[in-house]
C-alpha positions in Angstrom: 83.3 90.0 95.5 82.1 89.7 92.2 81.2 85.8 90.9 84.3 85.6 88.3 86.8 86.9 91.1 86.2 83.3 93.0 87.1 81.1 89.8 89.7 83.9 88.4 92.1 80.7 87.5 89.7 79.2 85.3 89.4 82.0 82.9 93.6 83.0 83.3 95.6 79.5 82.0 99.0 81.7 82.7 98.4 81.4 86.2 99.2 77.7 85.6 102.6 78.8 83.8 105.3 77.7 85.8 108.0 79.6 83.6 106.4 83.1 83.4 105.5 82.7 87.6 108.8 81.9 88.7 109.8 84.9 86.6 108.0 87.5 88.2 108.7 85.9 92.0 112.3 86.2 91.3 111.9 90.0 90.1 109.9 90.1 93.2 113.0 88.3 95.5 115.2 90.7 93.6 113.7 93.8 95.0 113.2 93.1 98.4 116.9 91.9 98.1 117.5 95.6 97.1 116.1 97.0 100.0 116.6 94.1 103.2 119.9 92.9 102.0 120.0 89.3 100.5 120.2 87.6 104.4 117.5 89.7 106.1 115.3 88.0 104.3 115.7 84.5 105.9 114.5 86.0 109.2 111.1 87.3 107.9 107.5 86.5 107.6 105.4 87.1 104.5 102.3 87.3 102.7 100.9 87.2 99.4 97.8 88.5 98.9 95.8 87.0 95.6 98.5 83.7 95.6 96.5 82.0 93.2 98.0 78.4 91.9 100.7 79.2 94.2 103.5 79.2 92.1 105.0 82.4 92.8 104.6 81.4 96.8 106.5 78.1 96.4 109.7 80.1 94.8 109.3 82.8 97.6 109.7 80.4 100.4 113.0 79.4 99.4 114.2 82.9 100.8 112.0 83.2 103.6 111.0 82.5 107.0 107.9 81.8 106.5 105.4 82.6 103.5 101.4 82.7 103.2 99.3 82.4 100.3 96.0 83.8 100.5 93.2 84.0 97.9 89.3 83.9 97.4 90.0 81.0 94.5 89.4 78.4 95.9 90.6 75.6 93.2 93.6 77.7 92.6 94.2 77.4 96.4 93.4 73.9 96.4 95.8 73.1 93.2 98.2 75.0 95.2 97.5 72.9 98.4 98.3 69.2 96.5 101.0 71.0 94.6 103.8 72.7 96.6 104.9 71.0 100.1 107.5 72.9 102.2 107.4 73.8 106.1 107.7 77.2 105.6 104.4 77.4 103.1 101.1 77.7 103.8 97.8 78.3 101.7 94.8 79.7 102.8 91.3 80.3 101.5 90.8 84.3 102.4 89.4 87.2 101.5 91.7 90.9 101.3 88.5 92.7 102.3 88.3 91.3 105.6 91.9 89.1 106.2 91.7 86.5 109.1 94.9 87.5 110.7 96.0 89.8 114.0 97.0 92.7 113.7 101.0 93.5 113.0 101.2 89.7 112.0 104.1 90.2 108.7 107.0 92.0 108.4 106.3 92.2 104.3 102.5 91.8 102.3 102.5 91.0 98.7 100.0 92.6 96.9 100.8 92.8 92.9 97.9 93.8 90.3 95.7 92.9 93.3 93.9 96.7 93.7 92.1 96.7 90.6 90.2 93.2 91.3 88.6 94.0 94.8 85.8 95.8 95.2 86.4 98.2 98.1 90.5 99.0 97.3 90.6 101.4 100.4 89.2 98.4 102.6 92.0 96.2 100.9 94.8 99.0 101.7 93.5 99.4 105.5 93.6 95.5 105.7 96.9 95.6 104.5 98.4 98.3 106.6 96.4 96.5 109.7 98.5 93.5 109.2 102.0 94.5 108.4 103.9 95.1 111.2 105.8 98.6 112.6 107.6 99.7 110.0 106.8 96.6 107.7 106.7 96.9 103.8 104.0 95.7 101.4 105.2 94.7 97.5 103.1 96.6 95.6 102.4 96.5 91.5 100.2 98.7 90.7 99.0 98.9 86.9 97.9 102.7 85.6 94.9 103.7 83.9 97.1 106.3 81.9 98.5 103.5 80.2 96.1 102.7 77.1 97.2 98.9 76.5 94.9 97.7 79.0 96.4 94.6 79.6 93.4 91.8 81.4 91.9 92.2 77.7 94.5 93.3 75.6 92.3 96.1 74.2 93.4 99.8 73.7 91.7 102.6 76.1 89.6 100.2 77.8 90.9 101.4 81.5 89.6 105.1 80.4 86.4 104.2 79.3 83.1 104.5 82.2 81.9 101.2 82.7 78.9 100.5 80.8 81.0 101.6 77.6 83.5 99.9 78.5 81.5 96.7 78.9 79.9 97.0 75.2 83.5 97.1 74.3 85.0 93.8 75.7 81.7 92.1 74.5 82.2 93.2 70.9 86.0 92.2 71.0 86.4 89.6 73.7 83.0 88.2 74.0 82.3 89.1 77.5 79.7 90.4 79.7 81.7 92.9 82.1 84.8 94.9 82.6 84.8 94.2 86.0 88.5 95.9 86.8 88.6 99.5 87.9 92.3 101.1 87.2 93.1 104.2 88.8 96.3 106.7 87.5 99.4 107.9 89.5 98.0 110.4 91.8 94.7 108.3 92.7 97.3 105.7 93.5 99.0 107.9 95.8 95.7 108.8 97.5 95.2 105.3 97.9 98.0 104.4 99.8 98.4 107.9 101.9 98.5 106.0 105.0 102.1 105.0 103.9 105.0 105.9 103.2 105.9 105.1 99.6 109.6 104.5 98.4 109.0 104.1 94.7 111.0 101.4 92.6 109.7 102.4 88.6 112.1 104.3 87.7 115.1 102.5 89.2 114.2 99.1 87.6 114.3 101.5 84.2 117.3 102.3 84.7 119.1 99.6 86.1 116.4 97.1 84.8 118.7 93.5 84.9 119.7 94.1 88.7 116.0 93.0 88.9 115.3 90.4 86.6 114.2 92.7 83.5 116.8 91.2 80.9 114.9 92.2 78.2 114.6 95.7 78.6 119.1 95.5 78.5 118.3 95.2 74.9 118.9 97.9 72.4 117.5 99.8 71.5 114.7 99.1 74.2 117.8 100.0 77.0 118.0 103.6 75.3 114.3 104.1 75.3 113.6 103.2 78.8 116.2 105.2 80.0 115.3 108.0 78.5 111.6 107.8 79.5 112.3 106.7 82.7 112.0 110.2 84.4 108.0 110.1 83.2 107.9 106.7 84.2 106.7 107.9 88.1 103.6 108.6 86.5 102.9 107.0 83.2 104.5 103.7 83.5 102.6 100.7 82.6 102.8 99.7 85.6 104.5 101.2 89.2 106.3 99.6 91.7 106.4 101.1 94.9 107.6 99.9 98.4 104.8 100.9 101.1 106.5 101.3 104.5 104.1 101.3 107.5 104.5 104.5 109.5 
């Protein structure tokens, strides 16, 4: 992993923000609700790959069994470690590329703009898959290289650019050495995760965006945009949001 991966906290102050975290675990509680059913959830055992400050974890484990933060930071795990005390919640120093648990360990992995970080994302996919058990689901947000807000940097086209371009780039504009994401579009998504069986979420949330957790999008005239564009949305979407069931 590269250098910046194991400090990623340091340079990212809105993994710190409480507000904005709880916000996306409850979009995240809001899915799974979707598809479990709001008391299936209380039975089952899950993991969050790239847990950072563990803010997201500690709103999970109200509705599960158990919960499992794992990430290479280690002061993010260690913030997360003095921070957030429950039975059900652990935090782990670990590494996606190689994860220190049995196989068929969790019914459910989450693993949300995770892909783009690693640096083997078929290794991290495999791990995943190795882990869940039968018929198990990983969370997955995925962000698309099609989209040209590139979103890490805030800079336009910086996902399509090849890397040592793209790396002049962000050190003109954001005074730094490397782009070290790589992005990938719809169908290299799909190749990516061929070992599963993908029920995809995008376009749903579009169109029915505050059954989870999107209030703003109910706004007009955003509410008319989105649900027109929502049939593209399966591949140009900002980001996608797919369920990957384990055959």
């Amino acid at each position: 992993m590269d250098k910046y991966q194991n400090d990623y906290s340091q340079s990212r102050p809105q993994m710190y923000h409480e507000k904005s975290r709880k916000i996306k675990a409850m979009r995240i509680i809001k899915l799974l609700q979707n598809y479990y059913g709001i008391i299936k959830l209380k039975e089952l055992i899950l993991l969050d790959i790239g847990s950072s400050t563990g803010i997201i974890d500690n709103y999970l484990a109200k509705y599960f069994n158990k919960v499992i933060g794992i990430d290479i930071d280690k002061q993010a795990i260690n913030f997360a470690h003095s921070k957030f005390k429950r039975e059900n919640l652990q935090f782990k120093l670990d590494n996606a590329m190689e994860l220190s648990f049995p196989n068929n360990s969790f019914d459910i992995v989450v693993c949300t703009q995770i892909y783009e970080h690693v640096p083997d994302p078929k290794r991290l996919m495999s791990e995943i898959y190795r882990v869940l058990k039968p018929n198990g689901v990983c969370y997955f947000a995925a962000l698309n290289k099609l989209w040209p807000w590139e979103p890490h940097y805030n800079l336009l086209f910086l996902g399509w650019l090849p890397k040592k371009i793209a790396n002049y780039y962000i050190n003109i504009f954001r005074k730094k050495k490397n782009y070290y994401e790589t992005l990938k579009n719809y169908w290299e998504l799909k190749r990516l995760v061929k070992e599963f069986t993908v029920k995809e979420y995008t376009s749903v949330i579009l169109k029915s965006p505050k059954t989870f957790g999107y209030s703003k999008i109910e706004k007009f005239p955003i509410n008319i945009i989105m649900w027109i564009i929502s049939p593209l949305s399966k591949y140009f979407s900002p980001t996608f949001f797919w369920l990957l069931i384990k055959r």
